[in-house]
C-alpha positions in Angstrom: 0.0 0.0 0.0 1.2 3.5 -1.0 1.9 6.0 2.3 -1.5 7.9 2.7 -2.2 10.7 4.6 -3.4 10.7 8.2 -6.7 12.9 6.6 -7.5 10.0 4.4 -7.7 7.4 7.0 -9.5 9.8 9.6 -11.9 10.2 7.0 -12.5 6.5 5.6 -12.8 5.3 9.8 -15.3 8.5 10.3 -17.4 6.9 7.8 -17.1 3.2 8.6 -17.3 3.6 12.1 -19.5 6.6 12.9 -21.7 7.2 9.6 -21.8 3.5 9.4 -21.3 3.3 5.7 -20.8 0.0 4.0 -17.1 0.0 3.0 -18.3 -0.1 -0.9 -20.1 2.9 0.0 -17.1 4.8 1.3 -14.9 3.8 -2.0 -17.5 5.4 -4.0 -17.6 8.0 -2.2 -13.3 8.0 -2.2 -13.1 7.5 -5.9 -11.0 3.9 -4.6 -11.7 0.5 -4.7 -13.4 -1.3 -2.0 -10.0 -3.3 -1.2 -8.4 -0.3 -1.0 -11.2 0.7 1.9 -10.6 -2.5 3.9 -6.7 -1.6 3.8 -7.3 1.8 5.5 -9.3 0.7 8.0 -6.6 -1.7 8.8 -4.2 1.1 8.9 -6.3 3.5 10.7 -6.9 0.5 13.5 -3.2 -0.2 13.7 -1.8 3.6 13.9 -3.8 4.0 16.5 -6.4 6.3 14.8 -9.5 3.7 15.5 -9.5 2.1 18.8 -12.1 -0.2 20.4 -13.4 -1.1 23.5 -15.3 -3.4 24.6 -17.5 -2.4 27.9 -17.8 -5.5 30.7 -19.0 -5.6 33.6 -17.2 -8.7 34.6 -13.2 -9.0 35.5 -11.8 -11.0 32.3 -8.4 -9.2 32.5 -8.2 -10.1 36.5 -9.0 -13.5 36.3 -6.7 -14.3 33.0 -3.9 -12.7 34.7 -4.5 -15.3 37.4 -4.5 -18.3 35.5 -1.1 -17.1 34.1 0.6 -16.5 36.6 -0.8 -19.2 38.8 -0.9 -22.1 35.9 -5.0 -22.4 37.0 -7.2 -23.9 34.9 -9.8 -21.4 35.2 -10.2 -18.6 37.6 -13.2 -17.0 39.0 -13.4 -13.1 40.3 -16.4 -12.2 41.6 -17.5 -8.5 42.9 -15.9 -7.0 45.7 -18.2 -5.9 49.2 -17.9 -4.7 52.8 -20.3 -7.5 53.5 -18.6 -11.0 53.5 -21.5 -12.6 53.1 -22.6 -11.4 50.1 -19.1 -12.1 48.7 -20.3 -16.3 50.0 -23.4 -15.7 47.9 -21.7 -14.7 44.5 -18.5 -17.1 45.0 -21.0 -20.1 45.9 -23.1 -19.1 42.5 -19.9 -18.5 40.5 -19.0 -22.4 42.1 -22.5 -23.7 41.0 -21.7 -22.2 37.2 -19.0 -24.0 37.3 -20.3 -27.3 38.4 -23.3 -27.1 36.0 -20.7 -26.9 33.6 -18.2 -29.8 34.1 -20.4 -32.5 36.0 -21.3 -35.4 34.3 -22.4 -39.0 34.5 -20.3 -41.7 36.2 -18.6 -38.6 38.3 -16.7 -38.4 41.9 -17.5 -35.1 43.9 -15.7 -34.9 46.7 -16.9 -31.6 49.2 -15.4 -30.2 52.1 -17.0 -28.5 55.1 -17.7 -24.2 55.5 -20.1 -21.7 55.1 -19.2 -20.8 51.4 -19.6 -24.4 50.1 -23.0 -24.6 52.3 -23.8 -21.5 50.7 -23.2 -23.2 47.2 -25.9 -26.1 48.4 -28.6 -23.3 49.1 -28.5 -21.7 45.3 -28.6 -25.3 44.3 -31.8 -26.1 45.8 -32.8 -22.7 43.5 -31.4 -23.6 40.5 -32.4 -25.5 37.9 -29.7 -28.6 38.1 -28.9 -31.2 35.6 -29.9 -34.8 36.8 -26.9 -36.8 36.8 -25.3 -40.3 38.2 -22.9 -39.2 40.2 -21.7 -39.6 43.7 -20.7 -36.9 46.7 -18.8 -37.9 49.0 -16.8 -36.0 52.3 -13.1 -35.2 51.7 -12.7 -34.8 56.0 -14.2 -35.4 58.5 -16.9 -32.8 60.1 -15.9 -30.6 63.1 -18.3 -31.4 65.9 -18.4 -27.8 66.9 -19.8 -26.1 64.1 -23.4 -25.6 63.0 -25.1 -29.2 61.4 -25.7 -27.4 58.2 -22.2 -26.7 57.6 -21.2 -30.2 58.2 -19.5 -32.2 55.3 -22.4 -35.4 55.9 -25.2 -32.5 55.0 -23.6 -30.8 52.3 -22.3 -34.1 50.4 -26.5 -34.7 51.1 -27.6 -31.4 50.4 -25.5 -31.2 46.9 -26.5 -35.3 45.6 -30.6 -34.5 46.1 -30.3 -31.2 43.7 -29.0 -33.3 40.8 -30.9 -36.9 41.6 -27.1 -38.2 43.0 -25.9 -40.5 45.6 -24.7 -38.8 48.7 -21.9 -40.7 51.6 -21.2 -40.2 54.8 -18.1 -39.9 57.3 -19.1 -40.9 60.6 -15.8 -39.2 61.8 -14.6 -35.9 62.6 -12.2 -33.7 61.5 -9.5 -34.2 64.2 -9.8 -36.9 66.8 -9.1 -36.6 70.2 -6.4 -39.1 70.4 -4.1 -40.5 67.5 -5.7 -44.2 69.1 -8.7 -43.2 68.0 -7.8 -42.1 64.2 -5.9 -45.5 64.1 -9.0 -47.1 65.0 -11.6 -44.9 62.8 -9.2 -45.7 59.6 -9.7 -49.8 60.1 -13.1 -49.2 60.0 -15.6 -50.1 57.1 -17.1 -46.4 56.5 -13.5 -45.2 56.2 -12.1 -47.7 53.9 -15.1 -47.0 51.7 -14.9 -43.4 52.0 -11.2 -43.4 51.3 -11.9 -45.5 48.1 -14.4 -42.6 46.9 -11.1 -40.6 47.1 -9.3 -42.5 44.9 -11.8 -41.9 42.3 -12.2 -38.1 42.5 -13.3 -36.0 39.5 -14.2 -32.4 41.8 -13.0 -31.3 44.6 -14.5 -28.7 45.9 -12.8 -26.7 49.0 -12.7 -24.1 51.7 -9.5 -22.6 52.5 -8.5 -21.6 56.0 -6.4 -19.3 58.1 -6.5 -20.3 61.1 -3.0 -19.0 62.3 -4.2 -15.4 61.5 -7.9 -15.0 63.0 -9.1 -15.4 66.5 -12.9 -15.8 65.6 -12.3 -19.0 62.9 -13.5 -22.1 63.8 -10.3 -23.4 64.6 -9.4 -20.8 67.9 -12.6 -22.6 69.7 -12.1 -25.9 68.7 -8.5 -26.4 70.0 -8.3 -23.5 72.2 -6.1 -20.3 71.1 -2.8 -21.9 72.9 -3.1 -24.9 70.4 -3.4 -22.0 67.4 -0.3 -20.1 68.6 1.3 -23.2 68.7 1.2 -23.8 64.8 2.6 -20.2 63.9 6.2 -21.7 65.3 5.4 -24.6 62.4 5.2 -22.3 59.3 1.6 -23.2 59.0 -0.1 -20.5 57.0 -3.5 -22.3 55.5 -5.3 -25.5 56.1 -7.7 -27.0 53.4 -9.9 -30.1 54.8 -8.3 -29.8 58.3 -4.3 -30.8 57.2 -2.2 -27.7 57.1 0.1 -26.8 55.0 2.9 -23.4 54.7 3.8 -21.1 51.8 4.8 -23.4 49.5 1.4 -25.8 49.9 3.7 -28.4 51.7 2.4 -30.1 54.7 3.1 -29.3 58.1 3.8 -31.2 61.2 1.0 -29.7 63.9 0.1 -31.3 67.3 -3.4 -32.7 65.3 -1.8 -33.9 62.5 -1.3 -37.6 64.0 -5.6 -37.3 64.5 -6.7 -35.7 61.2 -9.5 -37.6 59.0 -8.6 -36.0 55.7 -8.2 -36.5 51.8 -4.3 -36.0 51.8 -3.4 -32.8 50.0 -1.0 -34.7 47.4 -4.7 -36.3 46.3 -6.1 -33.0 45.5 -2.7 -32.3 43.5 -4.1 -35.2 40.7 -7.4 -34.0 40.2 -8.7 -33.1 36.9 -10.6 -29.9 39.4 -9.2 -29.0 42.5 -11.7 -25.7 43.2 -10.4 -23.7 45.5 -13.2 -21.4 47.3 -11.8 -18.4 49.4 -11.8 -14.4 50.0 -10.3 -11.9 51.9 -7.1 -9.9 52.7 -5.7 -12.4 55.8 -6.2 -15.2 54.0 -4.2 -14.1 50.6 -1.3 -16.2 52.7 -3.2 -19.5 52.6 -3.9 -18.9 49.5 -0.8 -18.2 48.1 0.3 -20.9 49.5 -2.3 -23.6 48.2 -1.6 -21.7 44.8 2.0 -22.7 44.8 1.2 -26.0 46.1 -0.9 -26.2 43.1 -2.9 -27.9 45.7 -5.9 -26.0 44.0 -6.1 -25.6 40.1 -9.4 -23.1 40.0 -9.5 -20.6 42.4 -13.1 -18.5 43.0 -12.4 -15.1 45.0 -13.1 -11.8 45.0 -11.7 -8.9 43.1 -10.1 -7.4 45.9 -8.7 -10.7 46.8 -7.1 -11.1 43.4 -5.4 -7.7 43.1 -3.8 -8.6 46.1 -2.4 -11.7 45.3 -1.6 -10.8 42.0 0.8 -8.4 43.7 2.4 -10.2 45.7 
């Protein structure tokens, strides 16, 4: 193409793009050819002279830059909010998007105990689900302290009747009080079963905790706050289904880790979805450091969540 002036391609993109002339039209109107049109426009678009956006109200550019730099298979960003629970209700809707999505027949889910994933179970019930054979099962035990419909047992439930599955149960919890009685819980029937589920797993779905850094988690009452200050001295930074882990995703060595009833974490490693469910500035640590663990490969947060980490 000969060097045209800057007037000319002004002119040919005023009347392609605002007057909305066909670019036959415009060559007519030129005294050119209409190849000769489509090459301006080319050149106005690349000089800089015609530039387009596209409006969204979504975050595209946020979580893209998260699966690059975390290797994730997908990533999730959902609106920021002073009210945490709101950021629950769109992370356990962006969760059920997903699932709708990549469930199918002949399936393993595996869920884990909180008050996001329970959140996830409520939408379901107000959804219009896929029927599907497929089985839930708990990936840890259930914390006796916390509220019944948090429990793993009535999630795994909750989750199987939405989509006509088949739900199973732990009849453990999450740490025993004794190593004797984890030996003795893991020789039992339920267990073994449950533990074969594991070997199977399609989804994982998962909390991810911070119990070194808050005082009002579930954690500080169940073992009391001396037992929490006690794992700072162990590098823990995060725990997902009840095993902790520091920075780098690697397990740590914790007075409860001889009495956890948990999926290990090199299991989650494996699985064709590892999703990863978790928002706020004190936990961008446990996070981070299931990220680099690549103990999660989708992660569902919130925008202000993902700026952070994306910056560190």
């Amino acid at each position: 193409m000969m060097p045209v002036e800057r007037r000319i391609l002004i002119k040919a993109a005023s009347m392609y793009y605002l007057d909305h002339l066909k670019q036959s039209e415009i060559a007519s109107r030129m005294g050119v050819d209409r190849t000769t049109i489509s090459k301006y426009l080319k050149k106005a678009m690349k000089s800089g002279i015609v530039k387009i956006e596209v409006e969204s109200d979504s975050y595209e550019d946020l979580e893209a830059a998260l699966e690059r730099r975390f290797g994730l298979r997908e990533a999730y960003v959902v609106p920021k909010s002073y009210d945490m629970l709101a950021i629950k209700q769109s992370m356990a809707q962006a969760g059920l998007n997903l699932l709708r999505r990549i469930m199918a027949d002949g399936q393993v889910v595996g869920m884990a105990w909180g008050s996001t994933i329970q959140e996830l179970t409520k939408y379901a019930h107000h959804e219009k689900m896929p029927q599907l054979d497929i089985d839930f099962v708990p990936i840890d035990g259930g914390p006796e302290s916390i509220d019944s419909d948090h429990h793993v047992n009535t999630i795994c439930y909750e989750m199987a009747k939405t989509v006509g599955g088949r739900s199973h149960y732990i009849y453990a919890p999450a740490i025993t009080r004794t190593p004797e009685i984890r030996d003795a819980i893991v020789q039992d029937a339920n267990y073994e079963k449950i533990s074969q589920f594991w070997q199977r797993l399609d989804i994982a779905i998962v909390g991810i905790g911070a119990p070194v850094k808050s005082s009002n988690l579930v954690w500080a009452g169940y073992f009391g706050r001396d037992a929490i200050d006690s794992m700072r001295r162990t590098g823990a930074v995060g725990e997902i289904c009840s095993v902790f882990y520091d920075k780098d995703g690697s397990p740590v060595q914790t007075p409860f880790t001889d009495r956890t009833i948990a999926i290990p974490l090199d299991t989650l490693r494996g699985l064709p979805y590892s999703i990863g469910m978790a928002a706020s500035r004190e936990k961008v640590p446990a996070i981070m450091g299931a990220l680099r663990g690549h103990l999660i490969n989708v992660l569902i947060t919130d925008e202000s969540t993902a700026t952070i980490l994306l910056h560190e």
